[in-house]
C-alpha positions, -999 to +999 in steps of 0.1 A: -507+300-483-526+327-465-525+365-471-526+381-439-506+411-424-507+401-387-484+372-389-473+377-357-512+364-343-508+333-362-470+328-344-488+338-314-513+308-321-483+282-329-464+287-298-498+287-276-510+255-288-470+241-286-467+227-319-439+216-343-430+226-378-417+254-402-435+289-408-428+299-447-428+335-455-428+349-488-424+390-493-420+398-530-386+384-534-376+378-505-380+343-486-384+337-445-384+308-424-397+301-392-388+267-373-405+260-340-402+229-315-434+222-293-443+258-298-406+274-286-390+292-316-358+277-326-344+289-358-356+323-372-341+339-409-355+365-432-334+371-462-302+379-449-314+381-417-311+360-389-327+359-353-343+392-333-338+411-364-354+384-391-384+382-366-389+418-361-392+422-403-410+396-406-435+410-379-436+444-399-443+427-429-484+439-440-484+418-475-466+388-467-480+353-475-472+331-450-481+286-445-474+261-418-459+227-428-457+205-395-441+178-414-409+189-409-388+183-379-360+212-370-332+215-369-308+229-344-296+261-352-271+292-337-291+319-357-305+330-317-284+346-294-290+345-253-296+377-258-322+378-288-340+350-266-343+379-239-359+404-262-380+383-282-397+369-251-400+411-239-408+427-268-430+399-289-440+377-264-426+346-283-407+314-260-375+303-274-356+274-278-321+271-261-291+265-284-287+230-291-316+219-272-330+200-307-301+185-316-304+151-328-278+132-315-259+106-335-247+072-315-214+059-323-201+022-321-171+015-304-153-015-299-152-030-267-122-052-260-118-083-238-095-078-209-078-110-202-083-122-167-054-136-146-061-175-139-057-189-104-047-220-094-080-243-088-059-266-064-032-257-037-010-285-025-015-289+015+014-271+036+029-280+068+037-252+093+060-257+119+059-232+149+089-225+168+074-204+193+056-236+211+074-237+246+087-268+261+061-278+285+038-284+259+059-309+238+047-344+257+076-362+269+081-400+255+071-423+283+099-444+300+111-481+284+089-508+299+111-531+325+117-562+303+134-534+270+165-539+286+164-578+278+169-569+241+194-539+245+219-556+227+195-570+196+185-529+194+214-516+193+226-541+167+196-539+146+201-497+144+235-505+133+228-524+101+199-503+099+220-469+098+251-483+073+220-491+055+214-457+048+249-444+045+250-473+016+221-459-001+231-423+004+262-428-013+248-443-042+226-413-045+253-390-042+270-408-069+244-403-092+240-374-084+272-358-098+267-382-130+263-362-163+223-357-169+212-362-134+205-325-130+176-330-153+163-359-131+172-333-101+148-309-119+118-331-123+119-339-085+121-301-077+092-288-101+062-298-078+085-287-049+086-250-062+044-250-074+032-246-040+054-215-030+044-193-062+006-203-052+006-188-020+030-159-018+018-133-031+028-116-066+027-083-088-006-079-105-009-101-133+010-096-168-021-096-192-028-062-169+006-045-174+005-057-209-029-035-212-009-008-198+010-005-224-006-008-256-001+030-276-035+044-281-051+043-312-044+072-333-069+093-358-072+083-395-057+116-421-080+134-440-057+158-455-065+167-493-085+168-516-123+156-515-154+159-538-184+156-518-216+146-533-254+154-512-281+134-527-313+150-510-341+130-501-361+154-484-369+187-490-390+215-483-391+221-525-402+198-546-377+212-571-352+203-548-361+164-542-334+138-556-310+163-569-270+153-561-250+185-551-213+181-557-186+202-533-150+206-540-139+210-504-097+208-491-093+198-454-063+201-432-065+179-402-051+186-369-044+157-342-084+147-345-100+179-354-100+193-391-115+222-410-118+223-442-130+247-474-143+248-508-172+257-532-203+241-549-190+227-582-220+210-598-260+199-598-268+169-611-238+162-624-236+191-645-205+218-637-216+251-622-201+284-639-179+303-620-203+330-605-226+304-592-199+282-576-207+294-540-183+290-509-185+264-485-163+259-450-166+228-428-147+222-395-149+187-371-134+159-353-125+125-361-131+096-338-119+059-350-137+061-385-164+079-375-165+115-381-189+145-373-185+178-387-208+209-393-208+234-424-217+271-433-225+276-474-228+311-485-253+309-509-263+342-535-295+352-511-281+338-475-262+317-457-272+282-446-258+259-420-259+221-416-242+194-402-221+162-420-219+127-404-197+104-421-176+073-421-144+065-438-137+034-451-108+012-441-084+026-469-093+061-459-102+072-495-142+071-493-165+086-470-204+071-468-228+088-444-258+116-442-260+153-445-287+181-430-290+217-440-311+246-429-311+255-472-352+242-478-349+218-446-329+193-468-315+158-460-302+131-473-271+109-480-232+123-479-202+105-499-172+121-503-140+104-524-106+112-522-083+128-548-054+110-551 
């Protein structure tokens, strides 16, 4: 902890050698943080005071005491207008951070289903094709009957004869059987291969597994209407006071197709109830994808406001939510559950 009245040198010295961490400042009472990424200035609050105006205090400031912790990563924050970026830049020579830029972005697993393919026969059944368009000239003529065929005129014409009642015999038993009771499933057998070849090769609608895909209704959002308690246990923090203590929200959300926002107020540390004065507000608003779920939140604490984000999953009966929370309140993270009232 240093003792120095030109803080704004040792900011100058942060951003010019581009490194990472949180600037504490303590005035009397009143607490200030600093949060800078690779020597750009990203978050900036002094009491109640947030961006151009927190950093223009905090440079007036003659007994503040004032340390660097670069253990700390930051967090992305909205404290910094376009504007404030503009004058900082102008009238203290600090680089800023664009909104957002930090942000730590949090991957989401989504099922990917199969599409079923249509199959193809592996085999098509050879196909005759008769043209009708072949002229005359080209269809060879039979070649005249050799001298001595005459000889046996009779015996061929006699042989084609039997040869034809033959077939009108055998025809007529076919017919016959043909109009006998069950012989239209022996009819059908016959047919089967006949039809297999023409649904190969002319063409058809795209396949059915793809119109079936079509169709399927789209997945709606899970309902978080109601009542939760939400429970932060920190794990890190930038006071040691702070470390391994469970903070318990009462918050009510009312969801809307798959966004939600939701308030409430701080209820209890450490299991133990808060009175009423120190039961501080807390609103949250987000979206809902599947089960997973992203929201951000704004607690209005008794010195100053604090931001933080909420990423969460809810389990298959939609009554319990397991995931991790960050908060600018003494850089704290941790793990986020939330249950239910039913």
């Amino acid at each position: 902890m240093s003792d120095n009245g030109n803080i704004l040198k040792f900011i100058h010295t942060i951003c010019a050698n581009g490194e990472s961490g949180r600037l504490e400042i303590l005035a009397g009472a009143i607490q200030g943080e600093l949060s800078f990424a690779e020597g750009k200035l990203v978050d900036a609050r002094f009491g109640h005071l947030t961006g151009f105006p927190a950093v223009n205090a905090i440079a007036a400031m003659q007994d503040a005491r004032f340390s660097f912790d670069p253990a700390f990563a930051p967090i992305a924050s909205g404290s910094i207008t376009a504007s404030e970026r503009v004058v900082l830049k102008q009238f203290f020579g600090i680089e800023t951070a664009a909104t957002g830029e930090y942000l730590e972005p949090v991957a989401v697993d989504r099922p990917v289903e199969a599409v079923p393919l249509a199959t193809v026969p592996d085999e098509l059944e050879d196909i005759t094709i008769v043209r009708s368009d072949v002229p005359r000239a080209a269809i060879p003529t039979p070649p005249p009957p050799p001298p001595h065929a005459s000889r046996f005129s009779y015996r061929t014409a006699l042989a084609f004869a039997v040869l034809a009642m033959a077939v009108m015999a055998a025809a007529a038993i076919f017919i016959d059987r043909f109009h006998e009771p069950g012989s239209s499933k022996v009819v059908a057998k016959v047919e089967a291969p006949v039809q297999q070849p023409e649904s190969s090769v002319v063409p058809s609608t795209p396949a059915p597994a793809t119109v079936k895909e079509s169709k399927r209704p789209l997945s709606t959002a899970r309902d978080l209407s109601g009542k939760w308690t939400i429970v932060n246990s920190v794990d890190t923090t930038a006071y040691g006071s702070f470390k391994n203590m469970k903070i318990g929200f009462d918050v009510s959300i009312n969801q809307t197709g798959s966004t939600f926002t939701g308030k409430g107020k701080k209820v209890s540390e450490n299991g133990r109830s808060l009175p009423a004065g120190s039961r501080t507000p807390i609103h949250v608003q987000g979206s809902i994808n599947g089960d997973q779920i992203e929201a951000t939140f704004i607690e209005e604490g008794s010195a100053r406001k604090s931001n933080g984000k909420f990423v969460w999953r809810i389990d298959k009966a939609g009554r319990g939510l397991t995931g991790n929370f960050a908060t600018t309140a003494a850089r704290s993270r941790g793990k986020s559950a939330g249950t239910r009232e039913m």
